[in-house]
C-alpha positions in Angstrom: 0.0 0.0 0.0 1.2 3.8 -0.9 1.4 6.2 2.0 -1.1 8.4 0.8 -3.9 5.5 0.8 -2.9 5.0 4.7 -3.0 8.4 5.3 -7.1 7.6 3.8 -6.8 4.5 6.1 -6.2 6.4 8.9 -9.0 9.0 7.7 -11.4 6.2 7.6 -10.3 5.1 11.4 -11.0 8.2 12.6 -14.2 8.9 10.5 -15.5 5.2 11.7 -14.3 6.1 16.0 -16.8 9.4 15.3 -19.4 7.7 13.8 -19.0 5.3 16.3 -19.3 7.6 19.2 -22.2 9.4 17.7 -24.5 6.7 17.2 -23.7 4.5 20.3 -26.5 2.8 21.5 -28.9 5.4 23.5 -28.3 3.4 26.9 -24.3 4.1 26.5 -24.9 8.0 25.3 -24.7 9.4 28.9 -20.9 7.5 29.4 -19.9 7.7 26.3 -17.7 11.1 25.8 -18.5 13.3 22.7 -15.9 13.1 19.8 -16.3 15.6 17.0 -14.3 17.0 14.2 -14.0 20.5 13.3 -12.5 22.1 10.7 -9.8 24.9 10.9 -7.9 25.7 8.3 -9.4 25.0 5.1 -7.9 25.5 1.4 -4.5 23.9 2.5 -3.4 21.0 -0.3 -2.1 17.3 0.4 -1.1 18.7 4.2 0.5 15.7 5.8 2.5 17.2 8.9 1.5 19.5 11.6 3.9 21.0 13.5 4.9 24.0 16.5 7.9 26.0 16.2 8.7 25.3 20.2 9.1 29.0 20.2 6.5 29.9 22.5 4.0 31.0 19.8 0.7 29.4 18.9 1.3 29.2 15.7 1.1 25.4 13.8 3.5 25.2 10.6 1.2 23.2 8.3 3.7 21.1 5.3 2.0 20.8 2.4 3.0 17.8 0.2 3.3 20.0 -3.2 5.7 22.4 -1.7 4.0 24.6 0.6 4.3 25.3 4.5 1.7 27.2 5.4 1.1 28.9 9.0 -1.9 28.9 11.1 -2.1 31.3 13.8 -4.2 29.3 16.6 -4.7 33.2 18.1 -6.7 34.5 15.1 -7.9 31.3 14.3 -6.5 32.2 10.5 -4.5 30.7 8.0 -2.5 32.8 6.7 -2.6 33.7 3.1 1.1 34.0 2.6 3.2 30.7 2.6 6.1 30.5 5.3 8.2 28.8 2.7 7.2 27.9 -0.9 9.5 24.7 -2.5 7.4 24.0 -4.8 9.9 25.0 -8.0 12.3 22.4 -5.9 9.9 19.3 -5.3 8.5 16.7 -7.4 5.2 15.7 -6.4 2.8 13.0 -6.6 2.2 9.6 -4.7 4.9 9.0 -2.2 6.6 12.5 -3.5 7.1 15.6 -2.4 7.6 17.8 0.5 7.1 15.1 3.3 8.3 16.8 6.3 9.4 20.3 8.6 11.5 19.8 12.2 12.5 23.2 14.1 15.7 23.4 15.7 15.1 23.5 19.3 17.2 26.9 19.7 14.8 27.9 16.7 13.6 30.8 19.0 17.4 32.3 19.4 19.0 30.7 16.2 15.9 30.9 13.7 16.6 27.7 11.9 15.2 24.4 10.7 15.1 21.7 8.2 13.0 20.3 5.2 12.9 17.1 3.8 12.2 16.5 0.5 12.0 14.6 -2.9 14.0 16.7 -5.2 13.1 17.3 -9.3 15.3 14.3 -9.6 13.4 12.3 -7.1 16.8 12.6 -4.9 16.2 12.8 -1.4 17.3 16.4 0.4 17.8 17.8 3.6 18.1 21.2 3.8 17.9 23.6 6.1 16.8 27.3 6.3 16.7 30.6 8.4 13.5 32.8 9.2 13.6 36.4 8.4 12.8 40.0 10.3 9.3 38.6 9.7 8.4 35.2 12.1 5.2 34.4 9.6 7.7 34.3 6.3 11.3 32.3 6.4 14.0 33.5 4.3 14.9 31.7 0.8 18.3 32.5 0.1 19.4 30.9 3.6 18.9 27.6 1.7 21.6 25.6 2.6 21.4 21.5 1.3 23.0 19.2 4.9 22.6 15.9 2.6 21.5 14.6 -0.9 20.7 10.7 -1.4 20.3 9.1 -4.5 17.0 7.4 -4.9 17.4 6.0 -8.2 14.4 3.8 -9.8 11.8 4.3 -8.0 9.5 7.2 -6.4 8.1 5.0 -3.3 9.6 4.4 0.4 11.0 8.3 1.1 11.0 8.2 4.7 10.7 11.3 5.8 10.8 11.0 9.8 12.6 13.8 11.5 13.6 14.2 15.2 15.6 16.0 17.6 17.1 14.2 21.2 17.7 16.1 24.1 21.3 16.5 23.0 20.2 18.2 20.0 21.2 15.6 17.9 19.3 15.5 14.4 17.9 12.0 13.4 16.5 11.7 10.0 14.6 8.5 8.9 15.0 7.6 5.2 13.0 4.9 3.1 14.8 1.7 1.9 14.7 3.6 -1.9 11.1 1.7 -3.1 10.5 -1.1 -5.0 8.7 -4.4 -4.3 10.6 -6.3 -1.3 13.3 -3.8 -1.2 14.9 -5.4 -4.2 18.4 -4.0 -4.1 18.4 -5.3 -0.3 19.7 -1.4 0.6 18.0 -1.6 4.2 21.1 -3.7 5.4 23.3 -3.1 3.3 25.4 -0.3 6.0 27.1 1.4 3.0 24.4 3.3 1.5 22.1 5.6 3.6 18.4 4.4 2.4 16.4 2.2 4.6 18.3 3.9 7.9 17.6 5.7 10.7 20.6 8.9 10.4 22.1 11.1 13.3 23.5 14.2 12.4 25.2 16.9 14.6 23.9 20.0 12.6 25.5 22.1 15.2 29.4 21.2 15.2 30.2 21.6 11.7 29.4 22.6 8.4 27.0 21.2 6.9 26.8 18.5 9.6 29.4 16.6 12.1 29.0 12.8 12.2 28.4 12.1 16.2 31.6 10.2 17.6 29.4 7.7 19.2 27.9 6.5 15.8 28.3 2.9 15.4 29.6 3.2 11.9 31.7 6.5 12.7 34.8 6.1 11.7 34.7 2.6 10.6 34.8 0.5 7.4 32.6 -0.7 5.9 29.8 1.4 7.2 28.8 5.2 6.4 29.2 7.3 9.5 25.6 8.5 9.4 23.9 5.7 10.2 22.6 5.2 13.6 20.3 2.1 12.6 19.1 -0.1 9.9 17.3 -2.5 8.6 13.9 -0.1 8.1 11.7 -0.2 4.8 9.3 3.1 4.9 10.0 4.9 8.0 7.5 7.7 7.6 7.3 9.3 10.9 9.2 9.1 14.3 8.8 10.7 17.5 10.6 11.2 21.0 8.9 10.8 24.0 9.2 14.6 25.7 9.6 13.3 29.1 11.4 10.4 28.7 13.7 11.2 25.6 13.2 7.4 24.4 12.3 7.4 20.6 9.3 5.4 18.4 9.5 4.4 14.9 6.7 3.9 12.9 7.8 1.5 9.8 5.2 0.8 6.8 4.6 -2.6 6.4 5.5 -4.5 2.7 1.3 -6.1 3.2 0.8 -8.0 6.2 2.2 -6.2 8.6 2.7 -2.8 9.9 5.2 -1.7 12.5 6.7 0.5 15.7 10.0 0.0 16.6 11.9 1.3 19.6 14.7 2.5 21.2 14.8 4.1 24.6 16.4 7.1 25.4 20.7 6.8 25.6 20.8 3.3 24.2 23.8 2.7 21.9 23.2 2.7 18.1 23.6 0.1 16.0 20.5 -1.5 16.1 19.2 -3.9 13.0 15.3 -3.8 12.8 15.2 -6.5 10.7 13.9 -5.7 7.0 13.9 -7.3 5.0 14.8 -10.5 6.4 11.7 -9.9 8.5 8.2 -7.9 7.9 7.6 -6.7 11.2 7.6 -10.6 13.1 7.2 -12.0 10.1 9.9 -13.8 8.0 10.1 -11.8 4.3 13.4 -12.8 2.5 14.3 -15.8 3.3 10.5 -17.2 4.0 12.0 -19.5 6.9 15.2 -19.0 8.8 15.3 -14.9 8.8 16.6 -14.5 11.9 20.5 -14.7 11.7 20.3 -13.0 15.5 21.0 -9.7 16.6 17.9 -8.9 15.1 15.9 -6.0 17.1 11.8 -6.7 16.6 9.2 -4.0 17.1 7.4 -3.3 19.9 3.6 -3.3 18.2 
């Protein structure tokens, strides 16, 4: 399944809990709570991430998947009409494509900067990262400045596009396995190209980006110094825990299953979560046997 018929999956879900809530059978209604949807901020396209700046404004930095982030300023209830950043001469979009993701640096309030992650007119996969201007509402284009380019040759499904800061202010980047059926060229353990990995970038140490001395692969051959983990097909979103700093991985599945992975908070990298020898518990490639060992399996 694409990404964009989960994200109508996950639509339905919600849709279905409503519906569910609203039509409960009248002996329930009194203990059941009300769910309702309401909507905000219309005339926003293919918006698939929502996020704050963590600069002590209300305002929710809407990423559109055609090019666009777009601001929403909780205090006026308004969107506004004028994008914070338009990429749309830089992105390619369609299906798995586009602009898939925004992540604020958390000194964004004193420094002003944070990164994008998108599928480039070649369908290459780009980190960049940029600088608002005098104005908070509009960032400033010509700060562009490109932290990482990765071939994605082939294909135009599996991007990844998970991005997420640890309390160290380390940058980890989660990037698909490069598409295909069964991850055909095996690149999600394969430790010498960067697609289907988990990345962890110092963006504050050097220019464009310091590898982190504690990577497992830092320093080492074979291996690419920015990988933190591997073995991950589609890893289209992650997420720290804010209190406990431990970090989730949401993987999409090849068809049976779908999967979160793990990793808490000051563990050491190097962790293989198993595609695409396995398909969440699964065995994928080889059908029996799939677990060699040191295999890390996901928590849901």
């Amino acid at each position: 399944m694409t990404n964009l018929r989960r994200f109508g999956i996950f639509t339905a879900a919600m849709v279905a809990l409503v519906l569910a809530a609203s039509y409960a059978p009248r002996v329930h209604r009194a203990e059941a709570a009300t769910i309702a949807i309401q909507e905000i901020a219309p005339g926003t396209s293919s918006p698939v991430s929502i996020v704050n700046a963590g600069d002590g404004s209300n305002r929710l930095f809407i990423v559109e998947q055609t090019g666009r982030i777009r601001v929403y300023d909780t205090n006026t209830s308004t969107l506004l009409a004028a994008p914070f950043l338009d990429l749309s001469a830089l992105v390619v979009f369609g299906g798995e494509q586009g602009l898939l993701n925004i992540i604020f640096h958390p000194n964004y309030g004193s420094n002003g900067h944070f990164y994008v992650y998108y599928t480039n007119t070649s369908s290459n996969l780009v980190l960049a990262r940029y600088t608002v201007s005098a104005n908070p509402n509009i960032a400033n284009a010509a700060t562009a400045q490109i932290l990482l380019t990765i071939p994605h040759p082939g294909q135009t499904n599996h991007n990844g596009g998970g991005l997420a800061f640890d309390d160290s202010g380390l940058l980890y980047v989660a990037v698909g396995d490069g598409g295909g059926v069964g991850d055909p060229n095996n690149n999600a353990q394969n430790i010498n190209v960067l697609l289907g990995k988990l990345l962890r970038l110092d963006v504050d140490s050097a220019s464009p980006y310091a590898i982190p001395a504690s990577n497992p692969f830092a320093g080492v051959i074979p291996g690419l110094g920015e990988i933190w983990a591997f073995g991950l097909r589609n890893p289209w979103r992650i997420s720290t825990d804010r209190l406990t700093g431990d970090l989730f991985i949401g993987d999409v599945g090849q068809g049976q299953r779908e999967e979160v992975d793990f990793q808490l908070d000051g563990a050491a990298g190097g962790v293989n979560y198993g595609w695409r020898l396995k398909e969440g518990t699964l065995c994928y490639n080889p059908s029996t046997g799939c677990d060699p060992g040191g295999l890390t399996g996901p928590i849901f």
